[in-house]
C-alpha positions in Angstrom: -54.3 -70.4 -40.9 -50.8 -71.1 -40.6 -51.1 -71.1 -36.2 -54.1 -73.4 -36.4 -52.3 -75.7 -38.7 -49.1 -76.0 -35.7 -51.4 -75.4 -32.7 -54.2 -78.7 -34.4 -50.6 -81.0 -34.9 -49.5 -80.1 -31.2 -52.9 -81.4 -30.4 -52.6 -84.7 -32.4 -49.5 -85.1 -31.5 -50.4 -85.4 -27.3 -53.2 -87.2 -28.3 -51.2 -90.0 -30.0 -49.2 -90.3 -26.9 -52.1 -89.9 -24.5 -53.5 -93.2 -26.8 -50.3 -95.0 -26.5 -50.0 -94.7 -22.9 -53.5 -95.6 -22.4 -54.1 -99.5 -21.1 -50.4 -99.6 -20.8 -51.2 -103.4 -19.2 -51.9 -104.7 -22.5 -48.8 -103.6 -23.6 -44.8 -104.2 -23.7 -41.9 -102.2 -24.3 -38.5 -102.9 -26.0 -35.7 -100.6 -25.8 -32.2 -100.3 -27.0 -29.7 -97.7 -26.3 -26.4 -97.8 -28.0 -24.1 -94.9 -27.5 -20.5 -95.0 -29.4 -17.0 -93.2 -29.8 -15.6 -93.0 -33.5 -12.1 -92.5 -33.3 -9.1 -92.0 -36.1 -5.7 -90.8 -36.1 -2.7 -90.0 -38.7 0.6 -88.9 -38.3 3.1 -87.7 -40.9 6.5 -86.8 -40.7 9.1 -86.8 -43.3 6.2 -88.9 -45.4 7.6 -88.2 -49.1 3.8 -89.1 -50.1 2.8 -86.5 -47.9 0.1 -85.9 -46.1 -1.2 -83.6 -42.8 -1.7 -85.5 -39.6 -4.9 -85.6 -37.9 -6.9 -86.8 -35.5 -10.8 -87.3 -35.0 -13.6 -88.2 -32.3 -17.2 -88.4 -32.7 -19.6 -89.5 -30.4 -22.8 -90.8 -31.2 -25.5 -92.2 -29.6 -28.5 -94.4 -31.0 -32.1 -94.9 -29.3 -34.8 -97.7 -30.1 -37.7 -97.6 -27.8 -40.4 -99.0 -29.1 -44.2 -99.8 -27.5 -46.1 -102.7 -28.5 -49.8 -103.0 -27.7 -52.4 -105.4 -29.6 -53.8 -102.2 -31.4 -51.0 -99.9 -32.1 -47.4 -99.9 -32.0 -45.5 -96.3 -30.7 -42.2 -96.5 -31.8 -39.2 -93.6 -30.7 -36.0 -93.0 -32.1 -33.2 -90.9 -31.3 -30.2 -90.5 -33.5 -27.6 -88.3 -32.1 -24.1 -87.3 -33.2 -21.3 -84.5 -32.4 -17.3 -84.5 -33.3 -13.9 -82.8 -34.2 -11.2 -83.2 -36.3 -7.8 -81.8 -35.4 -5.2 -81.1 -37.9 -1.3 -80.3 -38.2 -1.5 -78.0 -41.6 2.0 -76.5 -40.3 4.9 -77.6 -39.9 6.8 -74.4 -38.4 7.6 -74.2 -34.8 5.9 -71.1 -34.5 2.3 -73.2 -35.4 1.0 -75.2 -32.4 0.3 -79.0 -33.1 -2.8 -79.4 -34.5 -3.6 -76.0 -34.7 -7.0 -76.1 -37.1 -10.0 -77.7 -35.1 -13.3 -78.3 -37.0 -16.2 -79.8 -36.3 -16.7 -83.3 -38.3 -20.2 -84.1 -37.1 -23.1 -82.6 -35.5 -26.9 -84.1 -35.7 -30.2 -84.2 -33.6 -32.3 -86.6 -34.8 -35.7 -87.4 -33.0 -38.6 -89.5 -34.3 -42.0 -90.4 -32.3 -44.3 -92.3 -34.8 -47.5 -94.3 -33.8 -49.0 -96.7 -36.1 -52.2 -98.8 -37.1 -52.1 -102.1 -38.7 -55.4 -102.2 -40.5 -54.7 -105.4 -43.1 -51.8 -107.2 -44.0 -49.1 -104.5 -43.6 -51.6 -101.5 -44.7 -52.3 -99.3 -42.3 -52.1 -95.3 -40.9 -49.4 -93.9 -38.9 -48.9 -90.4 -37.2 -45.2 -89.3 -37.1 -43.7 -86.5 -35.9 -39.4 -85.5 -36.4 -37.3 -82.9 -35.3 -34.0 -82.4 -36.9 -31.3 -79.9 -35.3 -28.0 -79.5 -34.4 -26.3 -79.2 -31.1 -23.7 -76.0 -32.1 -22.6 -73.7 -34.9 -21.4 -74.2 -37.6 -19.0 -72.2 -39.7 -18.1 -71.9 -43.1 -14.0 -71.5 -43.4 -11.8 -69.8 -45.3 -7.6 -70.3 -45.4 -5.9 -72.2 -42.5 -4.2 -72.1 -39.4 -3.8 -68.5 -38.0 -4.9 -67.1 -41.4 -8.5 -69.0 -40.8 -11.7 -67.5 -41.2 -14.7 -68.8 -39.7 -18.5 -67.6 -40.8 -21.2 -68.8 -38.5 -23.8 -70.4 -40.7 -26.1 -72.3 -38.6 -26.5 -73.2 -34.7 -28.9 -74.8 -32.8 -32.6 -74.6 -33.8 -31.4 -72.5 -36.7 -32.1 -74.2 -38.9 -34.1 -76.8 -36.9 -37.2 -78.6 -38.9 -40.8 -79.9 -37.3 -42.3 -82.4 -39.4 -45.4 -84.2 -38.4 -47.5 -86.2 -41.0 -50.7 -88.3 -40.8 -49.8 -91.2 -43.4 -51.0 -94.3 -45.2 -48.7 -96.8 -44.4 -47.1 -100.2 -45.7 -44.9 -102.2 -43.0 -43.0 -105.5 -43.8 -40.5 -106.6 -41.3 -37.4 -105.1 -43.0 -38.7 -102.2 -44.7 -41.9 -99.6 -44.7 -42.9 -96.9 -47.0 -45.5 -94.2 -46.1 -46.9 -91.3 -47.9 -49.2 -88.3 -46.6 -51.2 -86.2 -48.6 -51.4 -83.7 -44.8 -48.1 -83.1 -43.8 -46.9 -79.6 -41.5 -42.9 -78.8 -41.9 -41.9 -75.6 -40.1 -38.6 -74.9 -40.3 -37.1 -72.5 -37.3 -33.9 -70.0 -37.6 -33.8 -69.3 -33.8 -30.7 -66.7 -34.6 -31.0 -62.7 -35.2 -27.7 -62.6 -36.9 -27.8 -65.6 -39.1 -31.0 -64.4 -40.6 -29.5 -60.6 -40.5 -26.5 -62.2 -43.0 -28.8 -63.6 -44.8 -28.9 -66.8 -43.5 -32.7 -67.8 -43.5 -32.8 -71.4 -44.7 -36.7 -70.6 -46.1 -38.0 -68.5 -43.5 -40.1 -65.7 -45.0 -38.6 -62.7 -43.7 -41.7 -59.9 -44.4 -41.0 -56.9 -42.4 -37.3 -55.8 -42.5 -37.8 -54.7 -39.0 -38.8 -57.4 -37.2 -37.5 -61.1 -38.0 -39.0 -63.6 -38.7 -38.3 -67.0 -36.6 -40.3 -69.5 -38.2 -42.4 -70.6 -41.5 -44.8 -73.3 -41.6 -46.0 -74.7 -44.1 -48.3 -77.9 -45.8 -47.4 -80.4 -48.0 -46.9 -84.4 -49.7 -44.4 -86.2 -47.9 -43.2 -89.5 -49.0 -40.9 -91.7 -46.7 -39.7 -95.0 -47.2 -36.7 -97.2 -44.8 -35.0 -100.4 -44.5 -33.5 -101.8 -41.7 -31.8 -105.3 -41.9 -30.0 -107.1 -39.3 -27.5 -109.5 -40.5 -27.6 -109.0 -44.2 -24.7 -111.0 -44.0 -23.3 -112.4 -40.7 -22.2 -109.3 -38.5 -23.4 -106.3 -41.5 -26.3 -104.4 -40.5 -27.8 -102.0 -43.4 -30.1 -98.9 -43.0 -31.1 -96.9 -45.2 -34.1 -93.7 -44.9 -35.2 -91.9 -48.4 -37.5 -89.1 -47.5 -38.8 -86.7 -49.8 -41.2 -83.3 -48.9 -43.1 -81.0 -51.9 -44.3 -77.6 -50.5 -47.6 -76.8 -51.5 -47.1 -73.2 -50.6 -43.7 -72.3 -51.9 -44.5 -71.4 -55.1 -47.1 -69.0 -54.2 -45.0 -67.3 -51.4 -42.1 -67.5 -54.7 -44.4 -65.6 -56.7 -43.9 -67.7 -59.6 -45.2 -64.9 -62.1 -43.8 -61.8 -60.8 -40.7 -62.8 -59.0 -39.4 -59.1 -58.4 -42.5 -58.6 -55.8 -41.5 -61.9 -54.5 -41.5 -61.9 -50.5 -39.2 -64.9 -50.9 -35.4 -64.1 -49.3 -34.4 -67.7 -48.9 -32.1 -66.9 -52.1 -28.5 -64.7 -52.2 -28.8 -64.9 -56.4 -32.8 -64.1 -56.5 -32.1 -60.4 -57.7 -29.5 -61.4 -60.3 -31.1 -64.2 -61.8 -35.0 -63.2 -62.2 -35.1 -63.6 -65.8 -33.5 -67.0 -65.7 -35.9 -67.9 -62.8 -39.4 -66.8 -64.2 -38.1 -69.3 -67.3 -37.8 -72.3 -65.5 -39.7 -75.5 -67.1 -42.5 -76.7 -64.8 -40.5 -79.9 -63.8 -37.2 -77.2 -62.5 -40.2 -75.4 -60.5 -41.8 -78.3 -58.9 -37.9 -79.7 -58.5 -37.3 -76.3 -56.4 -40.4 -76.6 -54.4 -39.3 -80.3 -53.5 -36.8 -81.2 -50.4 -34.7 -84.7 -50.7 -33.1 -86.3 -48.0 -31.6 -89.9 -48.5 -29.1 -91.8 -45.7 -27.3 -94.8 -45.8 -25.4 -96.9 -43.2 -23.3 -99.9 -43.0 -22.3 -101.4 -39.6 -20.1 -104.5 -39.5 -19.3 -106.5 -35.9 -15.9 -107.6 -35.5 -16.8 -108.0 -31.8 -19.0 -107.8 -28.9 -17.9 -103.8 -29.0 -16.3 -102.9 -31.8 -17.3 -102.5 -35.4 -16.2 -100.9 -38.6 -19.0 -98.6 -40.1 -19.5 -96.6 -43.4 -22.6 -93.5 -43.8 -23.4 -91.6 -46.1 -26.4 -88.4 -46.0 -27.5 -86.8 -49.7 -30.1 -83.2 -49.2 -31.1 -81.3 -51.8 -32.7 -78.1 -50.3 -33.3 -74.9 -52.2 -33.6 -72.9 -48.8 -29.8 -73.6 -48.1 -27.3 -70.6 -49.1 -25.1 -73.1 -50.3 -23.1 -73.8 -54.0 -25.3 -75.0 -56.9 -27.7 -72.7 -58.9 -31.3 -74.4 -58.7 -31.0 -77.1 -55.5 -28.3 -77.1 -53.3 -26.6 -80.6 -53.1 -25.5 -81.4 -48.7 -23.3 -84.6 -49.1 -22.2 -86.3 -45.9 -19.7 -89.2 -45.9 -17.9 -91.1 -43.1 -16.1 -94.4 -42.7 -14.3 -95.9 -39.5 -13.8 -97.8 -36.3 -16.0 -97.3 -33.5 -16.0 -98.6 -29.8 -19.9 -99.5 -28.7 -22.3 -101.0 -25.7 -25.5 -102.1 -26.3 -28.2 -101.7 -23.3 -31.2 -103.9 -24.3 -34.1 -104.3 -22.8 -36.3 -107.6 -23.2 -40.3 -107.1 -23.9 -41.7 -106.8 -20.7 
């Protein structure tokens, strides 16, 4: 059931873009590309406040390409991101400069969503989103030349498929969608992440043979708002996405948790009893994935601009800290250099 659920939204998915590319005269497209370089540096020396010096890059890169045809609209996004931050955590001369590198940033974000205006701003819509990374990242322990680095994730491990077929309502600033249909298969396209336990979800059966991927159906509620110019030169966006699995707490064996298949856990065999007497709000909070984002982007110029994000995830398939949900909090705030390539409706 689970291969003709993936292999029947492959198929809806290339017949979305088969639709949107059909009677292309009719239509117009609108695109804007806007890559960017974060940059920040400190340097201490002598600083009685103290402090370590440090510098950080990130480059990101931001993709609107959107179709417009009298019937549908197919609208693309790619949201991209990767960086370091160097630091000077010693100052003896047997230390190199900046001798602790770590990564700052990494994100692959692609949507392709194609939607139907049926009546005043109701309407359906058929979206499908990848989110991955580009590299691995580690977890660390000490610094300098007494670091430790654990590999805890890489590329496509995890990565997440989500395709939904949704009502929709669409405004001009803002949209909100639900699906009652909506396929999430999360991939972990690493032997020795999901060998350390590593499996972010996927149900690992056979302890000979590993698992890659788990699929799986569910409710999926998204809702965004993009405004340009809130006030002059401040651009807000904001994305709230939430995702219940309706076949988590059957592969959790709710009633019998020490048969449970489940591995996505570390504390699973220590804490059954506390598990099995969870209230039915903790269960349905455990089979329920969060993901909220916010961004602030003010122009000073034609190419700079000072900008502010944060990203909140609550995901009970993460090995992180926390006993029932795993809190992921993501802040930034800086300066970044930017181009815009725009192009007209045509």
């Amino acid at each position: 059931m689970k291969k003709t659920f993936i292999l029947f939204s492959a198929m809806l998915l290339t017949v979305t873009v088969a639709l949107a590319q059909d009677d292309a005269a009719k239509g117009s497209w609108t695109t804007t590309s806007t890559p960017a370089l974060k940059a920040s540096e400190f340097f201490f020396n002598n600083w009685s406040n103290s402090g370590n010096s440090q510098i950080d890059a990130t480059g990101t890169f931001f993709g609107n390409y959107k179709y417009t045809h009298p019937k549908y609209v197919w609208d693309n996004i790619a949201d991209l991101a990767y960086g370091y931050a160097w630091q000077d955590l010693d100052d003896s001369e047997d230390m190199p400069f900046f001798e602790t590198r770590r990564k700052s940033n990494d994100k692959i974000d692609l949507t392709s969503a194609i939607s139907w205006n049926a009546y005043k701003g109701l309407g359906a819509s058929f979206t499908a989103n990848l989110k991955t990374q580009f590299g691995e990242g580690y977890e660390y322990e000490g610094f300098g030349k007494d670091q430790k680095m654990t590999i805890i994730s890489s590329f496509l491990a995890p990565g997440y498929l989500t395709t939904a077929l949704s009502f929709e309502y669409k405004k001009t600033d803002w949209s909100v969608s639900f699906s009652f249909l909506t396929g999430k298969t999360t991939f972990v396209i690493n032997d020795s992440l999901i060998a350390e336990g590593y499996t972010y979800g996927v149900i690992q059966e056979d302890p000979n043979k590993f698992t890659h991927w788990y699929p799986t159906l569910g409710s999926y509620v998204k809702a965004m708002y993009l405004k340009k110019d809130l006030v002059k030169g401040l651009d807000l966006y904001a994305r709230a996405e939430l995702f219940y699995d309706y076949w988590k707490s059957t592969n959790m064996s709710w009633d019998n948790l020490s048969e449970t298949k489940y591995r996505g856990y570390e504390y699973l065999e220590n804490n059954l009893s506390a598990l099995e007497g969870m209230s039915w709000m903790k269960r349905r909070m455990f089979e329920t994935d969060i993901d909220f984002e916010l961004k602030l982007d003010y122009r000073l110029s034609s190419h700079i601009s000072a900008n502010f994000a944060l990203n909140l995830k609550y995901d009970t398939d993460f090995n992180g800290f926390g006993r029932w949900g795993h809190w992921q909090i993501y802040q930034m705030a800086g300066v970044q250099v930017f181009f815009n390539w725009k192009t007209p409706r045509g």
